[in-house]
C-alpha positions in Angstrom: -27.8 196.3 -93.0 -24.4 196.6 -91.8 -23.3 194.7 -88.6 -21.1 196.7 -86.3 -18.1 194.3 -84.8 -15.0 194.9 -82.4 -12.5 192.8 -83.8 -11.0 191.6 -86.5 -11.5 188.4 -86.2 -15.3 189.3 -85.6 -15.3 190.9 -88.6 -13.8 188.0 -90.7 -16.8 185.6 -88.7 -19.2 187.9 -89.5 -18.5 188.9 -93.0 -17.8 185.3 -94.1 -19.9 183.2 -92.1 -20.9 180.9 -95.0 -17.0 179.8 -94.5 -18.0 178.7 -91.4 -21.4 177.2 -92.4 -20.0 175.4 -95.5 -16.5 174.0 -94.1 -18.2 172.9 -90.4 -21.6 173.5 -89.9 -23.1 171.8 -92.6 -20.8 168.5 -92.4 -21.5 168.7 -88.5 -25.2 168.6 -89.2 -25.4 166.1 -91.7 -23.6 163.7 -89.1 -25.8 164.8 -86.2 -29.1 163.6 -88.7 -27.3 160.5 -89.9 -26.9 159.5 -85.9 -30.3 160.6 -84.9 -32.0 158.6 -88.0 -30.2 155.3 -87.0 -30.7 155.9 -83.6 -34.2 156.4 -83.3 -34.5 153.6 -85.7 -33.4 151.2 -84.1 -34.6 152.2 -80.4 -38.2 152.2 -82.7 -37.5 149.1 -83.8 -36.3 147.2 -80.6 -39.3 148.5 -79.0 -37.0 149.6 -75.8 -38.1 153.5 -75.5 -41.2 151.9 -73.8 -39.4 150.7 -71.1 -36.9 153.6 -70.6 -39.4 155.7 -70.4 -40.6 155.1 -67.0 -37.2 155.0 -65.5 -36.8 158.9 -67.7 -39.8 160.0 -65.8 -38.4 158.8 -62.2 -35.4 160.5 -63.5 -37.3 163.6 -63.6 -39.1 162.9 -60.1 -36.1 162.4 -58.5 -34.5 165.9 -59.4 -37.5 167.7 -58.7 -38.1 166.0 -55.4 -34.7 167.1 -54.3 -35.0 170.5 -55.2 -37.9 170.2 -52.5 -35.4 169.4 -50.0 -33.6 172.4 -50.0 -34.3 176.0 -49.9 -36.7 176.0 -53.0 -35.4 179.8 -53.6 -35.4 178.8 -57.4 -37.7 178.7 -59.8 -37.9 175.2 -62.1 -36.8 175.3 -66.1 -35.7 172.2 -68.3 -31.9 171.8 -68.5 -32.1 172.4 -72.4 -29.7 175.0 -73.5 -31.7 177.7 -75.1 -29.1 177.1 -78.1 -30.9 174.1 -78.9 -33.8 176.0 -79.5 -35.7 176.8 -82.9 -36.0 180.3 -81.9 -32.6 182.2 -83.0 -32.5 184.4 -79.6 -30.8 183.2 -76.9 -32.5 183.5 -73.4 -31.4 184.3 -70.4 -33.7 182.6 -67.7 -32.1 179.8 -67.4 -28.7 180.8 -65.7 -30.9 181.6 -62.4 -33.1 178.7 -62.7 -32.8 175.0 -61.6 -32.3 173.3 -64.5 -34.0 169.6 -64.4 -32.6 167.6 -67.1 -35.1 165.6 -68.9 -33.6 163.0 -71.7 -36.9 162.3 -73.5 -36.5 162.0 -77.2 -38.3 158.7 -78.4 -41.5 157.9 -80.4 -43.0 155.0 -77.8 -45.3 153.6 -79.5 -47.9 153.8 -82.8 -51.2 152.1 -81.8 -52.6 151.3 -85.4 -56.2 150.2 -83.7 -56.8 153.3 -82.0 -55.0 156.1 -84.6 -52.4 157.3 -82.1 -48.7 157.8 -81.5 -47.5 158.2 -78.0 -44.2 159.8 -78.0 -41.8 161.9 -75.2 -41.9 165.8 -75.8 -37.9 166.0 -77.1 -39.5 164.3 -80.6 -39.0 166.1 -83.6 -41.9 166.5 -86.7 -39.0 164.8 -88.9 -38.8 162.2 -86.3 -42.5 161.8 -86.3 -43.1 161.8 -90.0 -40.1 159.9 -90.6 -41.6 156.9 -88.2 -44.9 157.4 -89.5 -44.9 157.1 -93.1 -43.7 153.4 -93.3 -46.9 152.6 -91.8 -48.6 154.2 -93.9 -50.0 157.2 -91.3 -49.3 161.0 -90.3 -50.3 163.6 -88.2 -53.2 165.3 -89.0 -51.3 168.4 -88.4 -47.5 168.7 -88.9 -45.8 171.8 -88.6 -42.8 172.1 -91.6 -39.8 172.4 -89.9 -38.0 169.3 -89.4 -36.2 170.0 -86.0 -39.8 171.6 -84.1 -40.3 169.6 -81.0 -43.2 168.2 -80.2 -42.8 169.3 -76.4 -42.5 172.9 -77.8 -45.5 172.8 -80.3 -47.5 171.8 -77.2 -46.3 174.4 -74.5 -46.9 177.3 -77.5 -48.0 176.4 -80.2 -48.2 174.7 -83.5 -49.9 175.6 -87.3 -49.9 174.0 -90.3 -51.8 173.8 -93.9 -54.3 171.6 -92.6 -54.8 174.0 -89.6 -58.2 175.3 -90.9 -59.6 171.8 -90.7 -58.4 170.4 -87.5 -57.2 173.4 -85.5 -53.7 173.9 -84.2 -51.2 171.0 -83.3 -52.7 170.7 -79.4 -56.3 170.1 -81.0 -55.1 166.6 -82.2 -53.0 165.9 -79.2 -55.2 163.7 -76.5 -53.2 163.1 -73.7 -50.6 164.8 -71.5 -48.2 162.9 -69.1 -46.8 165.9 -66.6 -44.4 165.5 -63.6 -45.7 168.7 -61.5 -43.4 170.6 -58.9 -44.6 168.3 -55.9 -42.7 166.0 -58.2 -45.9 163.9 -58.8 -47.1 162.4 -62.2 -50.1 163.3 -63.9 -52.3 162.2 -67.2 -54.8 164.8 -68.4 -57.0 164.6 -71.5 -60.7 166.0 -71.8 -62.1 163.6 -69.7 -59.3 163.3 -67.4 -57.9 166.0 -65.1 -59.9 168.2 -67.9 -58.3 171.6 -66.4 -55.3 171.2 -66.1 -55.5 169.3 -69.9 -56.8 172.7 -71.7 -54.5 174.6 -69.6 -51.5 173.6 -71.0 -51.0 174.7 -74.3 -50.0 178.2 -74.2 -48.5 177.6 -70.7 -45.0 177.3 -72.0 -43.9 174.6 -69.3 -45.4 176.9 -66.1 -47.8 174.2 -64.9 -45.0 171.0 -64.8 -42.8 168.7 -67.0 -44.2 167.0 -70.1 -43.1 163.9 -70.0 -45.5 162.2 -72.9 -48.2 163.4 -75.3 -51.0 160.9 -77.2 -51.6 162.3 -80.9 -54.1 161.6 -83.2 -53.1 160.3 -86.5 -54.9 160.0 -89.6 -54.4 157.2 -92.8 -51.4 158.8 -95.6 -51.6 158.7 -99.0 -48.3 159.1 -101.4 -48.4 162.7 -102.8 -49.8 165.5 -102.0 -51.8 167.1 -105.0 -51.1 170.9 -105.6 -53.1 173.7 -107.3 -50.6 176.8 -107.8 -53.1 179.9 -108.4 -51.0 183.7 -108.8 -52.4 187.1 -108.1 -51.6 190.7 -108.7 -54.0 192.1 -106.7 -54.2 191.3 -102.5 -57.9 192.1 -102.1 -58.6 189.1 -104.5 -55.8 186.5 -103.2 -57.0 187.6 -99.5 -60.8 187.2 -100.6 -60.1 183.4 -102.4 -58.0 182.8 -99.5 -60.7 183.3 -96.8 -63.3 181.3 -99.1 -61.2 178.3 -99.8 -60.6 178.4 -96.0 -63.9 178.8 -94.9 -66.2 176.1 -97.2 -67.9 173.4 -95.8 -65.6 170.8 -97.4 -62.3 172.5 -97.9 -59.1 170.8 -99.8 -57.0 169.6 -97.1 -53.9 171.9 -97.6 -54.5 175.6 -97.8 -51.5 178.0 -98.1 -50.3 181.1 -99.6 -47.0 183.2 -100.0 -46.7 186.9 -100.4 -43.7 188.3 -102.4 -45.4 192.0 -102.5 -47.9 193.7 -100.9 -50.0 193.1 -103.9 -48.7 189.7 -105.2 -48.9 186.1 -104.1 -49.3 182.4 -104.8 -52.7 180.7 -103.2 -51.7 176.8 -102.4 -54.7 174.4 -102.3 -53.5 170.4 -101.9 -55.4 167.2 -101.4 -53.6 163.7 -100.8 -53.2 161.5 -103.3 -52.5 158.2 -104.0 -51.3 158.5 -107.7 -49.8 160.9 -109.8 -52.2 162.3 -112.4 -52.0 163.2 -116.1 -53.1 167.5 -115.1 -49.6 167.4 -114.1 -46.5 166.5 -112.9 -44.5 165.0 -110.3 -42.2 167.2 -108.6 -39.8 165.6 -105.7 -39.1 168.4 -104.1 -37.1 166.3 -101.4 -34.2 165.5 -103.6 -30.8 167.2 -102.9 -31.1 169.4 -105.2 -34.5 170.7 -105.9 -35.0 174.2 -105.7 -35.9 176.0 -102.3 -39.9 175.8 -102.4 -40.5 179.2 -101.8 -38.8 179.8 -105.1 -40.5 177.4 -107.0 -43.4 178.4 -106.1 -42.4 182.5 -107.4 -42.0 181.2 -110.8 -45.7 180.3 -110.6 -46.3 184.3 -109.7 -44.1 185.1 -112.5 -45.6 182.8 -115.2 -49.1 184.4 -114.3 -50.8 181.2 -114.8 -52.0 178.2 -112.8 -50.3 174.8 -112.6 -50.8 171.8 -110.8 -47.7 169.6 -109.3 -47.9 166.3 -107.2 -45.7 166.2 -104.2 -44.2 163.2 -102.2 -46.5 163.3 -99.1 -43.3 163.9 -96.9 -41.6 165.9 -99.2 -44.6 168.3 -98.4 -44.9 168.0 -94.9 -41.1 169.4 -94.7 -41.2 171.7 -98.2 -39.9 174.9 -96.2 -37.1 172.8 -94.0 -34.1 173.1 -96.4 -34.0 176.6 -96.8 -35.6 177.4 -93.2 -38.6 179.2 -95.0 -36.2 182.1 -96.7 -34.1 182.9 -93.8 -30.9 180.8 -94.9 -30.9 183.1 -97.8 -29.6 185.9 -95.6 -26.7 183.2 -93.8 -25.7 181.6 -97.4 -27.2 184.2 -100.1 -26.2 181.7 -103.1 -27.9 178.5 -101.2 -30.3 178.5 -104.2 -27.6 178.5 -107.1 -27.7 175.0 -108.9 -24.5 174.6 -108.4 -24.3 175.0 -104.9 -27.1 172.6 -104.8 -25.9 169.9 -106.2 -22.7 169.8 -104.4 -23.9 170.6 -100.8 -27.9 170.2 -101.2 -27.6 167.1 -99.6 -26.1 168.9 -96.5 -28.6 171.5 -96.0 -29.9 173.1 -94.0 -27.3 173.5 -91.1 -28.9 173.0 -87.5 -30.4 176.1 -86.4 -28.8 175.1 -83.0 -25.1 174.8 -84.0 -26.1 178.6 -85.7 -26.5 179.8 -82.8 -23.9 177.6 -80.6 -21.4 179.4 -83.3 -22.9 182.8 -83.9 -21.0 186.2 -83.3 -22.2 188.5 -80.3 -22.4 190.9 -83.6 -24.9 188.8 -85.8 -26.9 188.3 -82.0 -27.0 191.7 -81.2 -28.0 192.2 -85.0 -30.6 190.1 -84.9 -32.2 191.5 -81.8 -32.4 195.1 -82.8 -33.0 194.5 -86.9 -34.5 191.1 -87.4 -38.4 189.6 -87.0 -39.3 186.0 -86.4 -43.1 186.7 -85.7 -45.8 184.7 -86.3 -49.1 186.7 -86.0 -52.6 184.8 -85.4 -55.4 187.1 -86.9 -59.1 186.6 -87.5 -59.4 186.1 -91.3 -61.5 188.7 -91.6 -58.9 191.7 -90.8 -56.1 189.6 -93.5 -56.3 192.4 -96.1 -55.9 195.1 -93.8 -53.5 193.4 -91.3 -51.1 192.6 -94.8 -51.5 196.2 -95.4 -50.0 197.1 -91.5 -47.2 195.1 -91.8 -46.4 196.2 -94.6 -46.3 199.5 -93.2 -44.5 198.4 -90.0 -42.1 195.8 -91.3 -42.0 195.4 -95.0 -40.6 191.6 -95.1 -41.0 189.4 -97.8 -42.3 186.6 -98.1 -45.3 186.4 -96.1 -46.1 182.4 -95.4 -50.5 182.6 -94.7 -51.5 180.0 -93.2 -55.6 179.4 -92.1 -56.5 178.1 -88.9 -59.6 177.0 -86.8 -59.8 178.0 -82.8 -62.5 175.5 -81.7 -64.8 176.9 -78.6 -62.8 174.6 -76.3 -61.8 175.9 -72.3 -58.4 177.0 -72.4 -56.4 180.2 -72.5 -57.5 180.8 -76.6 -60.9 182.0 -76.3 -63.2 182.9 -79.7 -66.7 185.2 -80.4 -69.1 184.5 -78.0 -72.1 181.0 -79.0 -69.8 180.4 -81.6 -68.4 176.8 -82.1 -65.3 177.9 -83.7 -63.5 180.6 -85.6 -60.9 180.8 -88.3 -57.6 182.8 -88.2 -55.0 183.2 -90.0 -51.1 182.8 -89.2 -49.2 186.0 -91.1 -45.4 184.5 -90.7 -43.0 187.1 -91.0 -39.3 186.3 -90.7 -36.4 188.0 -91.9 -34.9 191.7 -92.3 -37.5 194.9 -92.2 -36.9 197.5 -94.6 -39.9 199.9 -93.4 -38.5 203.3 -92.3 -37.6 203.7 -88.8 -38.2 200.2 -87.5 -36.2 199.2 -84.6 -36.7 196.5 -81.9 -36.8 196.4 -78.4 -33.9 193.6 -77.5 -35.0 192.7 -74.1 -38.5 191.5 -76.1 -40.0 190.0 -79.5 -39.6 192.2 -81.8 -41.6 195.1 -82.0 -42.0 198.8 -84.2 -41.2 201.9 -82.8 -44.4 203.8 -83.2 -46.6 202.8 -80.7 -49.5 201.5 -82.9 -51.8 198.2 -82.6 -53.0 195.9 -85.5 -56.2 196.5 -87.0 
């Protein structure tokens, strides 16, 4: 699609972005990570985030507590700048809002005995897994994305491939630390200020502060074990899809990508402790492995199942480099080999310094003719909800992803006497072809005709 611009100059930024991305962004980046790694490291190591943190909180208390001295003709939002965001629009709340700055970015502590990790809401899933793994533990559920907060996946939400046994990520989180607007602190967990604990996910930072979360974590094994299994045909992807996510004792990594309407790969993983002879390893984390998603194509075109063994971590963050598919549209020859081997060990460029450096063009482009949507389904309506956005939006890939709403109180309610129910997550991100689609800007993104899921 072609991007309207003013300027000359806009037009060179636009049209040769990848300049940009290659010469700055990506050398920009790989310091910012380098930093960050040693950092946390060593604030890990000395044991000193502990100690901070209360001081943080206080921090946070004090600013509040002095917007209650004035006029209190504001409402309250964190002093993040939405460009530091995962989400590539930029919002607009914040100019009229007090902003409270709140510095919380450390894992505090890993209690082995108990199978937690307390940590500060500004802590990334690399972060986590990154701290984690020496010790031989990991989240039971750990969204892909490298740079997804943890404060974010509690405030919305957060879905994995091992969604459809444990739920989303606030159904292994136990514990909530929140500084409220009367500036007071509060712990909540289901037996604790139970409410206000339920009510939080979903709430998107309206009831207070998170200033902590307590998360369950689970023993890790190496690699991940993966069964690659094509189809040409949705109604039987969609129908082994819901059965692999709906048996008793599922594997514990169920996933599928969509590259038609009518073909896909079905993803089912166990962890593993050692690599076996019905296939091989594959280190997908190495600088310059292929994106995932098109590895995992050549299993479509092949027309033939195949089992690989992934590093554990190398899994938990298979979609990071390559943002899914959407850094295809930013660099279109990210993928070549020998782009790979030069810069792989660069990628991917921070989503934030994307959009700290993006052109009022590409912004405008991407909210009128550009979809970031993830849409939670029951998984009985996939078939026919693949065959509506098709319709609709016509992106490919599609990332599936099963997951279990357990019958908890809260703002996600389920069918009535039932202890839980299973959905599935249809991720589509990227360009729409359909006919006639067009987005409202002030909003998500949403189709011209006014029609409603199945």
């Amino acid at each position: 699609m072609a991007i309207e611009t003013e300027t000359f100059l806009e037009y060179l930024v636009v049209e040769y972005r990848w300049v940009i991305v290659i010469l700055a962004l990506l050398p920009m980046s790989a310091a910012w990570k380098l930093w960050s790694i040693i950092r946390n490291y060593v604030v890990f190591k000395m044991n000193s985030a502990p100690k901070m943190h209360d001081d943080k909180v206080k921090e946070v208390q004090r600013q509040i507590k002095e917007w209650l001295s004035g006029d209190k003709s504001t409402h309250l939002c964190t002093a993040r700048p939405t460009w530091q965001t995962m989400s590539f629009r930029h919002s607009m709340y914040k100019r009229t809002f007090t902003n409270i700055q709140i510095n919380l970015v450390d894992v505090l502590e890993v209690d082995k005995e108990n199978m937690t990790v307390r940590c500060e809401p500004l802590v990334t899933m690399g972060q986590l897994s990154r701290t984690l793994a020496p010790l031989g533990l990991a989240l039971p559920v750990v969204p892909e994305l490298d740079q997804l907060t943890v404060g974010g996946l509690v405030m919305g939400t957060g879905v994995e491939t091992t969604s459809h046994v444990h739920g989303l990520f606030q159904h292994v989180c136990l514990e909530y630390e929140l500084v409220l607007a009367d500036g007071s602190v509060v712990n909540c967990s289901k037996d604790e200020n139970a409410d206000l604990f339920y009510a939080v996910p979903w709430s998107y930072g309206t009831l207070g502060f998170l200033t902590s979360v307590v998360i369950k974590v689970i023993p890790a094994k190496k690699y991940v074990r993966i069964h690659y299994y094509p189809f040409n045909n949705l109604s039987d992807l969609a129908k082994r899809f819901s059965q692999e996510s709906l048996k008793p004792n599922p594997h514990q990594f169920v996933e599928a990508l969509l590259y038609t309407r009518d073909s896909g790969v079905l993803m089912l993983g166990d962890m593993v402790d050692e690599v076996g002879r019905d296939g091989k390893l594959n280190p997908i984390g190495v600088w310059h492995a292929e994106w995932f998603f098109k590895q995992v194509e050549k299993h479509l075109k092949r027309k033939r199942t195949a089992i690989e063994y992934i590093p554990l971590r190398d899994y938990y963050h298979r979609h990071t480099r390559s943002l899914f598919w959407e850094l295809q549209d930013i660099i279109s020859f990210g993928n070549n080999f020998i782009f790979r081997y030069l810069f792989g060990w660069l990628m991917p460029p921070e989503v934030s310094l994307l959009k700290l450096t993006q052109p009022e063009a590409v912004t405008k482009l991407y909210n009128k003719a550009h979809v970031i949507q993830d849409m939670l389904i029951p998984i009985e309506l996939l078939e026919k909800a693949i065959a509506f956005f098709h319709d609709e939006f016509e992106v490919y890939p599609i990332w599936l992803c099963p997951f279990k709403i357990f019958n908890n109180p809260g703002q996600l309610k389920i069918k009535p006497g039932e202890e839980s129910q299973m959905f599935v997550d249809i991720g589509v991100y990227g360009v729409p072809k359909a006919k006639g689609f067009e987005t409202d800007s002030r909003r998500s993104p949403v189709v011209r005709q006014e029609r409603r899921p199945p």
